[in-house]
C-alpha atoms as an extended CHARMM CRD file, in Angstrom:
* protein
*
       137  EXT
         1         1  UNK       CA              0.0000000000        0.0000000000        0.0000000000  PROA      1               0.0000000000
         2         2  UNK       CA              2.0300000000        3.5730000000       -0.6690000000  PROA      2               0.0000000000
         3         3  UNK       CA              1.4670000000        6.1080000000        1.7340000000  PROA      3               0.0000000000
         4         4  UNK       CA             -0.4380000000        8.2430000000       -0.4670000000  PROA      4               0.0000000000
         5         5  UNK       CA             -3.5690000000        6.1700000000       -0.7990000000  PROA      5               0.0000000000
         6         6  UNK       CA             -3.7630000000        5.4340000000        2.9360000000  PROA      6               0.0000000000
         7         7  UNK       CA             -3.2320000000        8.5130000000        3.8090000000  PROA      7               0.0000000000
         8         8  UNK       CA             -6.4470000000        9.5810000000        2.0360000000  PROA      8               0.0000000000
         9         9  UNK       CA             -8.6360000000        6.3220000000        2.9210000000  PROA      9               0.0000000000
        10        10  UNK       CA             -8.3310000000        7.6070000000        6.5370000000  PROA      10              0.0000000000
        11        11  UNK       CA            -10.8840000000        8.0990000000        8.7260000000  PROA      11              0.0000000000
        12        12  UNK       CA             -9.9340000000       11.3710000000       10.4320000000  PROA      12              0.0000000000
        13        13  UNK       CA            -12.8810000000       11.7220000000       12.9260000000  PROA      13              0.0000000000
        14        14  UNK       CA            -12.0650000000        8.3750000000       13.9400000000  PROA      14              0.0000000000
        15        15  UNK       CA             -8.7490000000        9.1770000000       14.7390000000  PROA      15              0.0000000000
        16        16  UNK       CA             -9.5120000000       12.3220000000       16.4550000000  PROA      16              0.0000000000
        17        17  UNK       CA            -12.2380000000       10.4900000000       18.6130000000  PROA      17              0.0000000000
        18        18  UNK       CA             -9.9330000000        7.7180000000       19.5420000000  PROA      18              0.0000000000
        19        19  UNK       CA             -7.0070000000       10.4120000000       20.3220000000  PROA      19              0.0000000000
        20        20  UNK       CA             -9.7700000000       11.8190000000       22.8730000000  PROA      20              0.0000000000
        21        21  UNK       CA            -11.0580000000        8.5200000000       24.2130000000  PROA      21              0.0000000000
        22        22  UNK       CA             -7.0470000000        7.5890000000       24.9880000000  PROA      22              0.0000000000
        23        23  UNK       CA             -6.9020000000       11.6830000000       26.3720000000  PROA      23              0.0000000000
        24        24  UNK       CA             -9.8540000000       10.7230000000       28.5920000000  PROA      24              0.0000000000
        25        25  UNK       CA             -9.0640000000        7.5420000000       30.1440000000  PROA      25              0.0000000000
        26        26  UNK       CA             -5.6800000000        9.1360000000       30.9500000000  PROA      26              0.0000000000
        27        27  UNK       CA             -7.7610000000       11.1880000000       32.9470000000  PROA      27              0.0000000000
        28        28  UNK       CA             -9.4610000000        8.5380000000       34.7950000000  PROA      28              0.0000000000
        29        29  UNK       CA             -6.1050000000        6.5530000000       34.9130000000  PROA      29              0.0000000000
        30        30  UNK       CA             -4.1950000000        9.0910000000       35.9140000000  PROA      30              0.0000000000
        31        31  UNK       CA             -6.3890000000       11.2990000000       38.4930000000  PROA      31              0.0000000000
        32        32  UNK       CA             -8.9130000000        9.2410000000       39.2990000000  PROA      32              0.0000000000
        33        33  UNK       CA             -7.3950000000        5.5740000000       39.9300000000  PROA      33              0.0000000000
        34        34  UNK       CA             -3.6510000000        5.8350000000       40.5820000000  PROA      34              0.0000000000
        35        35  UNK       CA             -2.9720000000        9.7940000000       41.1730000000  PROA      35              0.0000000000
        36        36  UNK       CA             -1.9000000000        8.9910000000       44.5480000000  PROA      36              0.0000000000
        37        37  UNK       CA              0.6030000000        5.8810000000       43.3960000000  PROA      37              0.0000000000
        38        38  UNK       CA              1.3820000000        7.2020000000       40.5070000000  PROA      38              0.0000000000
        39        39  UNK       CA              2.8940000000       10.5360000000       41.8830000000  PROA      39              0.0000000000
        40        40  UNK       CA              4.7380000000        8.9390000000       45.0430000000  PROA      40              0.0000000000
        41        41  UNK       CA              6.5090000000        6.7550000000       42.3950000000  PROA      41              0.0000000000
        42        42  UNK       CA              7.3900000000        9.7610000000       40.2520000000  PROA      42              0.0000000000
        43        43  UNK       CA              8.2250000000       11.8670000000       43.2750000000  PROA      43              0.0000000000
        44        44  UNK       CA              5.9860000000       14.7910000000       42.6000000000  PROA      44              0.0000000000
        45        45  UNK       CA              4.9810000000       16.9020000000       45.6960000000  PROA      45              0.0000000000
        46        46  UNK       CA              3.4280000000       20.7120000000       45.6990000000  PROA      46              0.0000000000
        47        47  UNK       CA              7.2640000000       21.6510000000       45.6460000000  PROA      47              0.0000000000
        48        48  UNK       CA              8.2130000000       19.7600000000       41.8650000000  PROA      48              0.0000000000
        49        49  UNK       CA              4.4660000000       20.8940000000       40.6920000000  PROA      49              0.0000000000
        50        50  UNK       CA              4.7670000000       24.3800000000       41.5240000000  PROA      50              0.0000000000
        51        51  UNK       CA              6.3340000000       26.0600000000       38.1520000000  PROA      51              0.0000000000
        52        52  UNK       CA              4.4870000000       23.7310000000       35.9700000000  PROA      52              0.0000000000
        53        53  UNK       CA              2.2980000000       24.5260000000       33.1210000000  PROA      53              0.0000000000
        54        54  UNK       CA             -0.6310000000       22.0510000000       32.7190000000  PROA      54              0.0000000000
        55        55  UNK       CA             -1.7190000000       23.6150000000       29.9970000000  PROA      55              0.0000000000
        56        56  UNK       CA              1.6210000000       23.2390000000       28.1840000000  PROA      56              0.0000000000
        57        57  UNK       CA              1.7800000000       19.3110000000       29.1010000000  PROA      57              0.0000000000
        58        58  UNK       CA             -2.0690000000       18.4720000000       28.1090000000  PROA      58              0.0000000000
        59        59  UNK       CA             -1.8650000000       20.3550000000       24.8510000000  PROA      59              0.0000000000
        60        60  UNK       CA              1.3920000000       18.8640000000       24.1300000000  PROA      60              0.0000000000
        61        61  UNK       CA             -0.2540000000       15.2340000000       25.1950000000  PROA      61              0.0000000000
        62        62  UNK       CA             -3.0660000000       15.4740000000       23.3110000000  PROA      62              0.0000000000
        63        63  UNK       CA             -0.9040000000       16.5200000000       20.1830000000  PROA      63              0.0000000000
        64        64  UNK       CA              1.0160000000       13.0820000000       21.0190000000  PROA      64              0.0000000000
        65        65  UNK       CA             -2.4140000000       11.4340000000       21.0760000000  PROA      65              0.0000000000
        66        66  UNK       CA             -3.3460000000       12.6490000000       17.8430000000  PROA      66              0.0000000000
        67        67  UNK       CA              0.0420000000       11.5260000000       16.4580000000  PROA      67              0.0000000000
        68        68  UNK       CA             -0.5260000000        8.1490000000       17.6880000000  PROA      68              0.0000000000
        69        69  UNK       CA             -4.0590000000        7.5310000000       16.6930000000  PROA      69              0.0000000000
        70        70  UNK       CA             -3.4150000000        8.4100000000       13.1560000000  PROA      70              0.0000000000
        71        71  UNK       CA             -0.3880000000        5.6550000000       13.0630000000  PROA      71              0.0000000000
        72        72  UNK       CA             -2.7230000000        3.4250000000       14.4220000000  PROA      72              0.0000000000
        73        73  UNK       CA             -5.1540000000        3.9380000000       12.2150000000  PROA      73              0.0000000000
        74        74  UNK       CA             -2.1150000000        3.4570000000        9.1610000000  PROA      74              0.0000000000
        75        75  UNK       CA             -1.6610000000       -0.1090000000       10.7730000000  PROA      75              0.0000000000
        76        76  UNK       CA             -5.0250000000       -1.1190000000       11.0460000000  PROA      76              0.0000000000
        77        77  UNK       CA             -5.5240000000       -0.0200000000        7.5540000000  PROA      77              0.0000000000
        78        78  UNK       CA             -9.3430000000        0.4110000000        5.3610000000  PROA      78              0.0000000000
        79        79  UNK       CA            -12.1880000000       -1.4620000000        6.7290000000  PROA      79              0.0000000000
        80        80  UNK       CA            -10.9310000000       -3.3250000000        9.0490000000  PROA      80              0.0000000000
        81        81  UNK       CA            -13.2750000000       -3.5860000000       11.5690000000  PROA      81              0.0000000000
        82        82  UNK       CA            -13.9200000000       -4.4370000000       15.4870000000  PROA      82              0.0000000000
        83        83  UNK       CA            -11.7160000000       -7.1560000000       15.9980000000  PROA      83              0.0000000000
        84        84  UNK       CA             -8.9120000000       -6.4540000000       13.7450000000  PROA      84              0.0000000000
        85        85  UNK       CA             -8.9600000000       -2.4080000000       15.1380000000  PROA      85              0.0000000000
        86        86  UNK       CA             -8.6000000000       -4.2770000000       18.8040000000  PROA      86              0.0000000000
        87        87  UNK       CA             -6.1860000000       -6.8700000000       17.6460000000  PROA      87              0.0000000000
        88        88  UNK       CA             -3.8680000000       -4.8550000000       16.5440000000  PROA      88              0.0000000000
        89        89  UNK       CA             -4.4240000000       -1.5810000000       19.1250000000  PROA      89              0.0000000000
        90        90  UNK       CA             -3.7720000000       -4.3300000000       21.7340000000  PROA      90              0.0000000000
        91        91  UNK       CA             -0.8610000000       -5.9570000000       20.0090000000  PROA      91              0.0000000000
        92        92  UNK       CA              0.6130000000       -2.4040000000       19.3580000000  PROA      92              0.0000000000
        93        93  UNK       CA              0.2740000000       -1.3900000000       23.2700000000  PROA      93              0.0000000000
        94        94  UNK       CA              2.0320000000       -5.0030000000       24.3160000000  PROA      94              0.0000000000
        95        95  UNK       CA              4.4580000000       -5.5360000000       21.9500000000  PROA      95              0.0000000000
        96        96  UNK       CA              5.7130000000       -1.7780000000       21.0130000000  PROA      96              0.0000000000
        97        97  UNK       CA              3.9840000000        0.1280000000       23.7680000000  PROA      97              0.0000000000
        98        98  UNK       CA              4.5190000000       -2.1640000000       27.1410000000  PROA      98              0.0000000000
        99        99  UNK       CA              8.2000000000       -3.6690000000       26.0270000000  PROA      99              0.0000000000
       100       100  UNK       CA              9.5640000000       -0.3740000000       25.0420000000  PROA      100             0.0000000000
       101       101  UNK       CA              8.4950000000        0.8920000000       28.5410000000  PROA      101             0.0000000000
       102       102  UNK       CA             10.1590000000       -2.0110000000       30.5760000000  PROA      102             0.0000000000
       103       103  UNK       CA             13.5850000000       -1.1630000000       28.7830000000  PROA      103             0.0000000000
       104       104  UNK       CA             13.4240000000        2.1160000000       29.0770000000  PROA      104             0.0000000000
       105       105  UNK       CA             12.3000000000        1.7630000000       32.9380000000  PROA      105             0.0000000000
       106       106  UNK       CA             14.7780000000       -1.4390000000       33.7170000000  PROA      106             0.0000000000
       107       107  UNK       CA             17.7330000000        1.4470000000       32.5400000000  PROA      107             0.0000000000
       108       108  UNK       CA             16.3240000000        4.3440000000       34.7910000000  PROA      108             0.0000000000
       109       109  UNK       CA             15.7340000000        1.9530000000       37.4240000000  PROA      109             0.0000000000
       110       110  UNK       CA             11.8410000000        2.8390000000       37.8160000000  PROA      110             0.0000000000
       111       111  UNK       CA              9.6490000000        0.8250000000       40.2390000000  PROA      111             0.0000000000
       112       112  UNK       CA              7.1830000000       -2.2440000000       38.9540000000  PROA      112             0.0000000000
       113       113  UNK       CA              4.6590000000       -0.2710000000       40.2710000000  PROA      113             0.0000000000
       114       114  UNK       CA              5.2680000000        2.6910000000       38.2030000000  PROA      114             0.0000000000
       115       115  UNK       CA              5.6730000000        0.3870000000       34.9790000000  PROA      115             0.0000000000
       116       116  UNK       CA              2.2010000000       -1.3940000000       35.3700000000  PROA      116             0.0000000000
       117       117  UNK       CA              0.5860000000        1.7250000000       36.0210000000  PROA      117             0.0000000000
       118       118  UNK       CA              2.1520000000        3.2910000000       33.0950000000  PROA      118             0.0000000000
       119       119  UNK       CA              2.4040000000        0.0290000000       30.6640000000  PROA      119             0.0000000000
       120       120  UNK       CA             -1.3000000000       -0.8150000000       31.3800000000  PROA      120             0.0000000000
       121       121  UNK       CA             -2.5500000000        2.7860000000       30.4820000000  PROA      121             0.0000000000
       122       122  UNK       CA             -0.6420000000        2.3000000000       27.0220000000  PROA      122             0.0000000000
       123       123  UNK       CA             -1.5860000000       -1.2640000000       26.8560000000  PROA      123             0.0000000000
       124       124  UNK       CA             -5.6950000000       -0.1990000000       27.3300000000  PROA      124             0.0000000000
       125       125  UNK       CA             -5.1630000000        2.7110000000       25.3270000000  PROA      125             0.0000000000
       126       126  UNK       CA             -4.0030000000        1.5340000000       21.9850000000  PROA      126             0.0000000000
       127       127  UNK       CA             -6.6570000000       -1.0930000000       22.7930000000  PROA      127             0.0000000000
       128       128  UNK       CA             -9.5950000000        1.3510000000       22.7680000000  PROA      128             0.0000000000
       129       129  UNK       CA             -8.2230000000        3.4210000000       20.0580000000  PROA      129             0.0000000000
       130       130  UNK       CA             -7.7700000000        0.5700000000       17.8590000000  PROA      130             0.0000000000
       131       131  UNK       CA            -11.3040000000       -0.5810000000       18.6790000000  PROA      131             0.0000000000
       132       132  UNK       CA            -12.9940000000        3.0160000000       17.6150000000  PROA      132             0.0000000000
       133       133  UNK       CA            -10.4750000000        3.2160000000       14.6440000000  PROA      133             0.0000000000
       134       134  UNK       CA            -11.3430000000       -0.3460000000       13.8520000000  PROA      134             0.0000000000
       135       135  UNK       CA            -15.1650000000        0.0190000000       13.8060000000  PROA      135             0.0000000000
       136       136  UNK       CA            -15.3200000000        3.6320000000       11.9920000000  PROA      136             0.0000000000
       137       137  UNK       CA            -12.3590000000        3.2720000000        9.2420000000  PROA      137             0.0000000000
């Protein structure tokens, strides 16, 4: 397939709807289920979140979201549908998303605790974006 063609065969409200569905369950993830966890592994306090611009990091984020749904959407390809969108979304998020993680995290010497909170976001993520991508390309 060249890159021309696909590009154009895109569905480009899917991908934008499955950037925001990945956006939102970061939210839940993130502040909602493991905010407490999540920051004692990182080490944030009031101190390390005083000078920081939110609105710099969730722009930024969602930008990154975008970026990744539309990839995602090049793999999974024209009508592909449900179970080939989660198929692959899930393969994506354990075999790029999760291993990528654990080397990166095994070299900075992060906790386990820190990479299944992280690795599991990324893991349900590419899941539910290759789901909507899968059911509206």
């Amino acid at each position: 397939m060249d890159i021309h063609n696909a590009f154009h065969n895109l569905n480009w409200l899917a991908i934008v709807i499955a950037a925001v569905s990945a956006f939102l369950l970061g939210f839940i993830w993130y502040s909602l289920l493991f905010s407490k966890k999540w920051a004692l592994e990182n080490g944030f306090n009031e101190e390390s979140n005083k000078n920081v611009s939110m609105l710099k990091i969730f722009g930024l984020s969602f930008l990154l979201m975008l970026l990744a749904s539309f990839i995602l959407a090049l793999f999974i390809g024209k009508d592909a549908g449900l179970h080939h969108g989660i198929n692959i979304g899930f393969h994506a998020g354990l075999g790029f998303g999760m291993t990528f993680l654990g080397v990166i995290y095994l070299f900075e010497r992060r906790s386990l605790a820190l990479y299944l909170i992280n690795g599991f976001y990324t893991l349900l993520s590419l899941t539910l974006m290759g789901l909507i991508i899968g059911i509206m390309q």
